[in-house]
C-alpha positions as CSV (number, residue, x, y, z in Angstrom):
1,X,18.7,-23.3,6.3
2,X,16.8,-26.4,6.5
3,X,16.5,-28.8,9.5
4,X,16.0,-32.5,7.9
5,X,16.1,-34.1,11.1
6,X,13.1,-32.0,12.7
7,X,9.8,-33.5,11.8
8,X,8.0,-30.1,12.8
9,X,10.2,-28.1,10.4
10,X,8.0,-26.8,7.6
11,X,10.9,-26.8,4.5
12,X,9.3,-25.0,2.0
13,X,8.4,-22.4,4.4
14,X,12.2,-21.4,5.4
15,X,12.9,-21.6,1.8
16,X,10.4,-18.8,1.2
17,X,12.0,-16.5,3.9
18,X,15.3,-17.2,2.9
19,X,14.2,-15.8,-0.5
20,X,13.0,-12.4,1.8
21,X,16.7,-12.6,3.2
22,X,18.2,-12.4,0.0
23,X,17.4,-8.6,-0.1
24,X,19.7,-6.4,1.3
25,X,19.2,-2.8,2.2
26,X,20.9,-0.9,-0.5
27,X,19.5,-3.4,-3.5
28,X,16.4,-3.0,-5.3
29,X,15.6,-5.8,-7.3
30,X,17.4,-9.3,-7.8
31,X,16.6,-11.9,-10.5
32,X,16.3,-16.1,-10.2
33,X,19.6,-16.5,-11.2
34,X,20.8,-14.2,-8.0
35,X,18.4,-15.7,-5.7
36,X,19.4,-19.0,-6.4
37,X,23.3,-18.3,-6.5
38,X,22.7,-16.7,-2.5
39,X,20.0,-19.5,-1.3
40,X,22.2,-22.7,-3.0
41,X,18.5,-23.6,-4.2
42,X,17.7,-24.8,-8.0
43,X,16.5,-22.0,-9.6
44,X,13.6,-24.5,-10.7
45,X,12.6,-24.5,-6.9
46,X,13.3,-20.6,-6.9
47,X,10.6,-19.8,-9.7
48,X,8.1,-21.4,-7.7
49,X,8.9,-19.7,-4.6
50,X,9.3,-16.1,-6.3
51,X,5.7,-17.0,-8.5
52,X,3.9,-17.6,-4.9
53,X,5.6,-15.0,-2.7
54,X,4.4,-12.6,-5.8
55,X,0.6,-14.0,-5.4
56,X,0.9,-13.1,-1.7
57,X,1.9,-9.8,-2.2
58,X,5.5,-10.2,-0.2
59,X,7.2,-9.7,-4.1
60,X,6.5,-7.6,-6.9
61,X,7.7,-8.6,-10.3
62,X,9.4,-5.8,-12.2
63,X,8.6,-6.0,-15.6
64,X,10.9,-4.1,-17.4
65,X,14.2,-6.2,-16.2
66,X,12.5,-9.2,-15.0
67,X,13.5,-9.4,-11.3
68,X,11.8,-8.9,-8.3
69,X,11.6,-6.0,-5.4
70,X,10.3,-6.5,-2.1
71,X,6.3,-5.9,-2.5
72,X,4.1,-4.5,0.5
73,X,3.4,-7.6,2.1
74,X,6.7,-7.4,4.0
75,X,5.4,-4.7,5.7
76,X,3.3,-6.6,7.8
77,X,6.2,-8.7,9.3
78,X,8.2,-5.4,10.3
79,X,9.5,-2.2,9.6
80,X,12.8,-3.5,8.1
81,X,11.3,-3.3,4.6
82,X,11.2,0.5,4.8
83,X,14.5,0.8,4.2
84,X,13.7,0.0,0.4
85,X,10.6,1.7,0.2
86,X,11.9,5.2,-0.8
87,X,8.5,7.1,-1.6
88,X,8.3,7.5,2.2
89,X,11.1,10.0,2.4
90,X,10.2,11.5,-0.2
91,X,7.0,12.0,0.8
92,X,8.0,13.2,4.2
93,X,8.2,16.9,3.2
94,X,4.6,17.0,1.8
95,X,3.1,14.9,4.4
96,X,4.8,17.6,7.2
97,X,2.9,20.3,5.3
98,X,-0.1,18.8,5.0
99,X,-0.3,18.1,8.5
100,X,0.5,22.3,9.4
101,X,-2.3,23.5,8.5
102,X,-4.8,25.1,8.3
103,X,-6.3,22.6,10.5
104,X,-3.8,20.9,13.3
105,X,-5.4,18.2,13.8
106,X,-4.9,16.4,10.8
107,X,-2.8,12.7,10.7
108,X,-1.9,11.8,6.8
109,X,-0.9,8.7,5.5
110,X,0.9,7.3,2.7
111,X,0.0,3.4,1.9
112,X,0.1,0.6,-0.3
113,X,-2.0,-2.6,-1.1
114,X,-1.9,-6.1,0.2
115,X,-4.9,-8.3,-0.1
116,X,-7.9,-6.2,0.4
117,X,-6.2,-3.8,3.3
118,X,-4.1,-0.8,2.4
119,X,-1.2,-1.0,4.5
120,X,0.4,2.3,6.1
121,X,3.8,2.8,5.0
122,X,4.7,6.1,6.5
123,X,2.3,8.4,9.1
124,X,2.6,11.7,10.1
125,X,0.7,12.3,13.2
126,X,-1.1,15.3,14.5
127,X,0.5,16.4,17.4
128,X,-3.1,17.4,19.0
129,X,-4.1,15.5,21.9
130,X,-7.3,15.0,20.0
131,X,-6.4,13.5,16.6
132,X,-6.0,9.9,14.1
133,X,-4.1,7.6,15.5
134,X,-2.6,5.6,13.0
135,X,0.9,3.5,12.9
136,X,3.0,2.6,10.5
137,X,2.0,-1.1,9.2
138,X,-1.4,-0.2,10.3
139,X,-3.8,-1.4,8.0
140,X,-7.5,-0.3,6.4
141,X,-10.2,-1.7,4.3
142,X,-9.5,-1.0,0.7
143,X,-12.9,-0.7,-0.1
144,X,-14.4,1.8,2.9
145,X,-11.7,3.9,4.0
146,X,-10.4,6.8,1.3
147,X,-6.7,5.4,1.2
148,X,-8.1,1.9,-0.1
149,X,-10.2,3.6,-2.3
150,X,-7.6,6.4,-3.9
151,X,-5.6,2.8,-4.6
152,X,-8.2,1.2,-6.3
153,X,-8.4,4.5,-8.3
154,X,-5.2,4.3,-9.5
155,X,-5.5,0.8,-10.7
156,X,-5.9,-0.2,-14.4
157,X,-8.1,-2.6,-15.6
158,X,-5.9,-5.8,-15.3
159,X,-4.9,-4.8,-12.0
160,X,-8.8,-4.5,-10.6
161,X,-9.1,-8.1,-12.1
162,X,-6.7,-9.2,-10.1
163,X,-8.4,-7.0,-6.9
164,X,-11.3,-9.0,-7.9
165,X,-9.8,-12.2,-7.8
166,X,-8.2,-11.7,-4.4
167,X,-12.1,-11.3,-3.3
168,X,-12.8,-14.3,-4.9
169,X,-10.5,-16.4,-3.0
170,X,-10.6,-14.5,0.5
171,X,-14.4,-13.4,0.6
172,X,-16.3,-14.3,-2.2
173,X,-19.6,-13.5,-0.5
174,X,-18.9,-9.7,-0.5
175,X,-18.0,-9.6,-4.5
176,X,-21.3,-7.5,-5.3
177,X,-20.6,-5.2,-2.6
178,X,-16.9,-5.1,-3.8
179,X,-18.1,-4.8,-7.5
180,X,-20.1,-1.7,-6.3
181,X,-17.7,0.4,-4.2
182,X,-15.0,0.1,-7.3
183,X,-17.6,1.8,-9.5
184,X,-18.6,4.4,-6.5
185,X,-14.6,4.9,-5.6
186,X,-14.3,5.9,-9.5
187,X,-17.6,8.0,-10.4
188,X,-16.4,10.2,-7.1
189,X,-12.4,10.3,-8.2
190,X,-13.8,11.0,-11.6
191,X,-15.5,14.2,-10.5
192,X,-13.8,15.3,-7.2
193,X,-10.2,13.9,-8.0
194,X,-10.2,12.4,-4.4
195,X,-11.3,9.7,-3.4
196,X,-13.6,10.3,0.2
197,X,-14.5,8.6,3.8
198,X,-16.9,10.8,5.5
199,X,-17.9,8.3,8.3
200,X,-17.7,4.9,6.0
201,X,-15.0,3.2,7.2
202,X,-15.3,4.9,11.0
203,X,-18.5,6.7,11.8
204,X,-16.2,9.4,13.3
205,X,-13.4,9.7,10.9
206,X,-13.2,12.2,8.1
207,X,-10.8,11.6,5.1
208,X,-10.0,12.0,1.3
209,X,-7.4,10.9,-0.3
210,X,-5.6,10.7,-4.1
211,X,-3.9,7.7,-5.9
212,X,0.1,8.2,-6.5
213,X,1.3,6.2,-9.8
214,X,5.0,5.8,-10.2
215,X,6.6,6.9,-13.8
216,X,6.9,3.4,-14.5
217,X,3.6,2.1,-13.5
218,X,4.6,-0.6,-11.2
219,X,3.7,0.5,-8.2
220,X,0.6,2.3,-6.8
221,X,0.4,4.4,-3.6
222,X,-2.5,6.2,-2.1
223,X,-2.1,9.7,0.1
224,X,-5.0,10.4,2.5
225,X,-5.4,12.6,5.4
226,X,-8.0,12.5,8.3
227,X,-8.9,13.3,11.2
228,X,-11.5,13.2,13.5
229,X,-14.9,14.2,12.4
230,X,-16.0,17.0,15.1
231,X,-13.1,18.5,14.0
232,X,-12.4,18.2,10.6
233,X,-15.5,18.9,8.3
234,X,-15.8,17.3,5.1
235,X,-16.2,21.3,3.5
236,X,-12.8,21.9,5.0
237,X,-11.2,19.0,4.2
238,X,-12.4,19.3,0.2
239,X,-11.8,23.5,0.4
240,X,-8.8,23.3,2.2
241,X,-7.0,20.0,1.4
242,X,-8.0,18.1,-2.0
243,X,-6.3,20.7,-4.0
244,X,-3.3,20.6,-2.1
245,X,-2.8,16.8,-1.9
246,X,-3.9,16.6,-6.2
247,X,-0.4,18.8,-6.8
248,X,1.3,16.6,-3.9
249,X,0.4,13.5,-6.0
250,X,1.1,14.5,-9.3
251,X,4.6,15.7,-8.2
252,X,5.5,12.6,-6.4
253,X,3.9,10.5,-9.3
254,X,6.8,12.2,-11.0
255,X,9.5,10.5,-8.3
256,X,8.2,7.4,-7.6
């Protein structure tokens, strides 16, 4: 809907959201051709929008049919895009038994990427008075806390290029730094197969977490649990935890 007469009405920008709207909840993916046919836009105009609301993260171009999905960018405007986000259900069940035991005051997280935060998608919360608190569409430094790091783990190559470039153009001064904890994040995957926080991100916040690949490698999740770190040691949370959240990732890289 566009207001012509309203010289505070920023055109372009309800063009972009009335791309967001096209999605409904039971659809996945649409093309150009779609968009266009629901907005009354020229599908010229629609490329454009579709190219930047992919650069921002709010779409994700599928590559195998050429349309897009809702990326994890939307996230960040509500909890309406959960509805197509899947992986959190299934999720549920291992997050639940993460979170039983042995240590009760565990929270666990399952998150995404968008810019250089990961965003939590789902949370299961201890139910101890002393715990994480954490919400869904919370969000974390890729590049201190274990969640950003297990997604940076499960990136490829091209995909850390672009990471790179997104630190280019939001905070170029920290690029060495950046450059640095990509190479940490994967010398300690590479031997631990979990990625760790033992007081980097928050001095008093224990975590480890391990990157979740979907079968057709669009999309990349990261699992982490925490908790606080006078309670949840970083021996217990390796003895007790890493091997149980390596199976829980490679079964759901198998649904995703």
């Amino acid at each position: 809907m566009e207001d012509t007469e309203d010289r505070n009405f920023v055109t372009a920008l309800a063009r972009g959201l009335d791309v967001l709207r096209c999605f409904r909840p039971n659809e996945v993916e649409l093309s150009n051709t779609e968009i266009a046919a629901r907005t009354g836009l020229p599908k010229p105009t629609v490329s454009r929008l579709t190219y930047t609301l992919c650069r921002l993260d709010y779409l994700v171009l599928v590559k195998a049919s050429g349309a897009y999905r809702l990326g994890p960018g939307v996230l960040a405007l509500g909890y309406g895009v959960l509805s197509g986000l899947d992986i959190a259900e299934r999720a549920a069940e291992a997050m639940i038994r993460l979170c039983e035991g042995p240590n009760t005051h565990v929270t666990c997280s399952l998150g995404e990427r968008h810019k250089l935060d990961a965003v939590c998608m789902a949370v299961r919360s201890s139910k101890e008075a002393v715990s994480l608190t954490v919400r869904v569409g919370a969000r974390v430094p890729m590049f201190t806390s274990s969640l950003g790091r297990a997604l940076i783990c499960g990136m490829n190559d091209m995909e850390l290029e672009y990471l790179r470039e997104v630190v280019r153009a939001e905070a170029p001064e920290t690029l060495d730094e950046a450059n640095a904890q990509i190479e940490r994040a994967r010398a300690e995957f590479a031997e631990y197969g979990v990625t760790r926080d033992f007081g980097a991100w928050r001095p008093e916040i224990n975590g480890i977490a391990v990157p979740i690949r979907s079968l057709n490698g669009d999309r990349i999740y990261g699992l982490n649990v925490g908790g606080p770190g006078f309670l949840l040691s970083p021996d217990e949370l390796m003895e007790q935890y890493a091997p149980r959240m390596m199976a829980a990732a490679q079964e759901l890289s198998r649904q995703a």
